[in-house]
C-alpha positions in Angstrom: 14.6 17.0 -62.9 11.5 17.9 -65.0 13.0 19.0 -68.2 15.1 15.5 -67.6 11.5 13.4 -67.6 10.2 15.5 -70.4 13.2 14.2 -72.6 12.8 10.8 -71.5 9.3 10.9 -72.3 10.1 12.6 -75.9 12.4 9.5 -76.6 9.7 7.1 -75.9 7.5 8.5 -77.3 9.9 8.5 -80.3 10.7 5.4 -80.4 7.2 3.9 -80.2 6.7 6.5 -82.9 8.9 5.0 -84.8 8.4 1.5 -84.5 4.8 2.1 -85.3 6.3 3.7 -88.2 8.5 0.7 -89.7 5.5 -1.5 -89.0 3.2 0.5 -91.0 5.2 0.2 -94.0 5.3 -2.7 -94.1 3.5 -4.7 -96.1 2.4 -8.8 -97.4 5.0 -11.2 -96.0 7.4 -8.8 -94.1 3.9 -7.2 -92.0 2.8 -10.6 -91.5 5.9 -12.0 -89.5 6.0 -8.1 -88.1 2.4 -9.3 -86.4 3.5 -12.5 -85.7 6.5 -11.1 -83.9 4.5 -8.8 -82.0 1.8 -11.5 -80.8 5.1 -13.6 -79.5 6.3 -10.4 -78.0 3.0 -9.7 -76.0 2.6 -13.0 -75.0 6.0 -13.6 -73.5 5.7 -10.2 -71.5 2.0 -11.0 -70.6 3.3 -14.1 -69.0 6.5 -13.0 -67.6 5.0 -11.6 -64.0 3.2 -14.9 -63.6 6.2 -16.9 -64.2 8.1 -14.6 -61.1 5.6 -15.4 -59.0 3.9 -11.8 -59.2 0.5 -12.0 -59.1 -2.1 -15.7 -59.4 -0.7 -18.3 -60.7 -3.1 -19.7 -63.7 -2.3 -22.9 -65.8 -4.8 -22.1 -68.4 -3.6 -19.1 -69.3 -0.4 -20.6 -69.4 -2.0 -23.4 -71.7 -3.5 -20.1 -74.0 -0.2 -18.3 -74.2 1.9 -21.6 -75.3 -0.4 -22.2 -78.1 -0.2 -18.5 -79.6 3.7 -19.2 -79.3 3.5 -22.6 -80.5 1.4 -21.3 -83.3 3.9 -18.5 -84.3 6.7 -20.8 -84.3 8.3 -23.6 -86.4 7.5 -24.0 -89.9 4.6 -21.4 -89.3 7.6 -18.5 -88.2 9.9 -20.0 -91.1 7.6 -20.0 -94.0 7.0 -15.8 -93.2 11.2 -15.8 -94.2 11.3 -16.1 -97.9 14.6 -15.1 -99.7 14.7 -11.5 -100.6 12.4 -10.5 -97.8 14.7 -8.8 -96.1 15.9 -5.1 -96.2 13.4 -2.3 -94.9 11.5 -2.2 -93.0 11.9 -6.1 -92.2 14.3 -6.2 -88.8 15.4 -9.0 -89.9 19.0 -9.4 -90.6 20.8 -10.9 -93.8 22.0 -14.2 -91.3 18.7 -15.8 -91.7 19.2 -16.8 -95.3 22.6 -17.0 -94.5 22.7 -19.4 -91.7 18.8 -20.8 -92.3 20.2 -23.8 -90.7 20.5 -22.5 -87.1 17.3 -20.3 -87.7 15.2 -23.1 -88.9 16.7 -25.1 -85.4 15.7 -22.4 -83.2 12.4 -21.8 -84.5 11.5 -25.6 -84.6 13.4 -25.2 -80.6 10.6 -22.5 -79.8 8.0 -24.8 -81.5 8.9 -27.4 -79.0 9.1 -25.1 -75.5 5.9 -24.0 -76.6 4.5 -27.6 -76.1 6.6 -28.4 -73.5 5.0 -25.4 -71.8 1.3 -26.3 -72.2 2.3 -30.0 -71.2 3.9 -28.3 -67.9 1.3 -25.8 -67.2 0.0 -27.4 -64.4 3.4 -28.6 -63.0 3.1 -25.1 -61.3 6.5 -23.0 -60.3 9.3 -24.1 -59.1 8.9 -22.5 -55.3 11.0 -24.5 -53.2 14.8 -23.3 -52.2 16.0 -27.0 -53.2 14.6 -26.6 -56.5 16.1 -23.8 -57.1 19.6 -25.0 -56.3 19.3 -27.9 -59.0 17.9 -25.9 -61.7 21.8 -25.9 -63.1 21.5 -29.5 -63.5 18.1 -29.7 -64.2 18.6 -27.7 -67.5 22.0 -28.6 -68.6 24.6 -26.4 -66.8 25.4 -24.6 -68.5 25.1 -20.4 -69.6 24.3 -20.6 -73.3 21.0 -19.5 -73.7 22.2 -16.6 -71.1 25.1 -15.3 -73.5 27.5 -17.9 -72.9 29.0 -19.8 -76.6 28.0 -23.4 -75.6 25.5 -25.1 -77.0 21.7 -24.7 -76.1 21.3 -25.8 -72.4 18.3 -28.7 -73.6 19.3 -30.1 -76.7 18.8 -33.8 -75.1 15.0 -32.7 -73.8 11.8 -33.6 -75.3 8.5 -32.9 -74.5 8.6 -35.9 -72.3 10.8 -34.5 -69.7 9.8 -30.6 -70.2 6.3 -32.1 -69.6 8.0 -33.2 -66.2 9.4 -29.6 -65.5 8.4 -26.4 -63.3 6.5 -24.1 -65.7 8.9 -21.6 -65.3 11.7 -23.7 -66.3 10.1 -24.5 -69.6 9.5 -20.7 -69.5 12.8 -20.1 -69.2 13.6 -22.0 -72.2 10.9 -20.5 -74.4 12.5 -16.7 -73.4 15.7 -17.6 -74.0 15.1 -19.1 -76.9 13.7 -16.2 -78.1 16.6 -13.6 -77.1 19.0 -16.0 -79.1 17.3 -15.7 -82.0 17.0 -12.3 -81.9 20.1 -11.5 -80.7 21.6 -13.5 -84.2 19.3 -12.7 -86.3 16.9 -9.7 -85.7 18.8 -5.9 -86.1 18.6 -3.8 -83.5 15.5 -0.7 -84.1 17.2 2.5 -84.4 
């Protein structure tokens, strides 16, 4: 059982290792959105407990986490994408340029969860059971954003009614937003 958690540990370790690696190499544009990516990254999982209801709810550091996404997204994230900016030790994969259409949409999506998040910071979460039950409706119905192949669940929303929504539904939105873009267009660290 020890030598098992000693190997687990190694590959960790490892892969940190090497992340911190392909992120030091980097350099101009391709280290720029590598930091960009990471300030999204931290600030999704810094806000992640609060949106499960683990640990004090607080709107304004909701308010302060939307703006570093907002501020990392849209034409911001898009202009750090120039053509031939790909290829080591950018993650990103050849389908941006190829498909720059659906990557411009999702990152001018995340631009717009971002604001809809600040606007429903203090909305608060979504606690009660009947809530819960409509959030199919509330947000579409429909599985895309969770691997399904339909469209986005909010195409129709703007920030009038995700100003109206729980703060964890808007959440939601921003995460899953962010897991389809990657899962299209960012390869996979080895």
């Amino acid at each position: 059982m020890k030598s098992r958690k000693i190997v687990i540990a190694a590959v960790v370790v490892s892969m940190f290792a090497a992340a911190a690696f392909a992120h030091g190499g980097a350099k101009g544009i391709v280290k720029e959105r590598m930091d960009g990516m990471s300030a999204l990254g931290k600030t999704v999982k810094a806000l992640a407990p609060m949106m499960r209801g683990e640990g004090r709810y607080d709107a304004e550091t909701v308010r302060q986490g939307a703006e570093v996404i907002r501020s990392h997204a849209g034409s911001s994230l898009t202009k750090l994408f120039p053509i031939g900016s790909g290829g080591m030790p950018s993650e990103a994969k050849d389908t941006v340029w190829q498909d720059w259409e659906g990557f411009t949409a999702l990152s001018e999506r995340l631009h717009l969860y971002a604001e809809g998040l600040a606007l429903s910071a203090d909305n608060g979460l979504m606690m009660a059971p009947e809530a819960t039950a409509n959030t199919g409706t509330m947000m579409g119905g429909n599985s895309a954003m969770m691997g399904g192949s339909a469209p986005m669940m909010s195409d129709a929303l703007g920030l009038e009614e995700l100003a109206e929504m729980p703060v964890d539904g808007v959440f939601a939105m921003v995460s899953q937003t962010c897991s389809a873009c990657h899962t299209k267009f960012r390869a996979e660290a080895k």
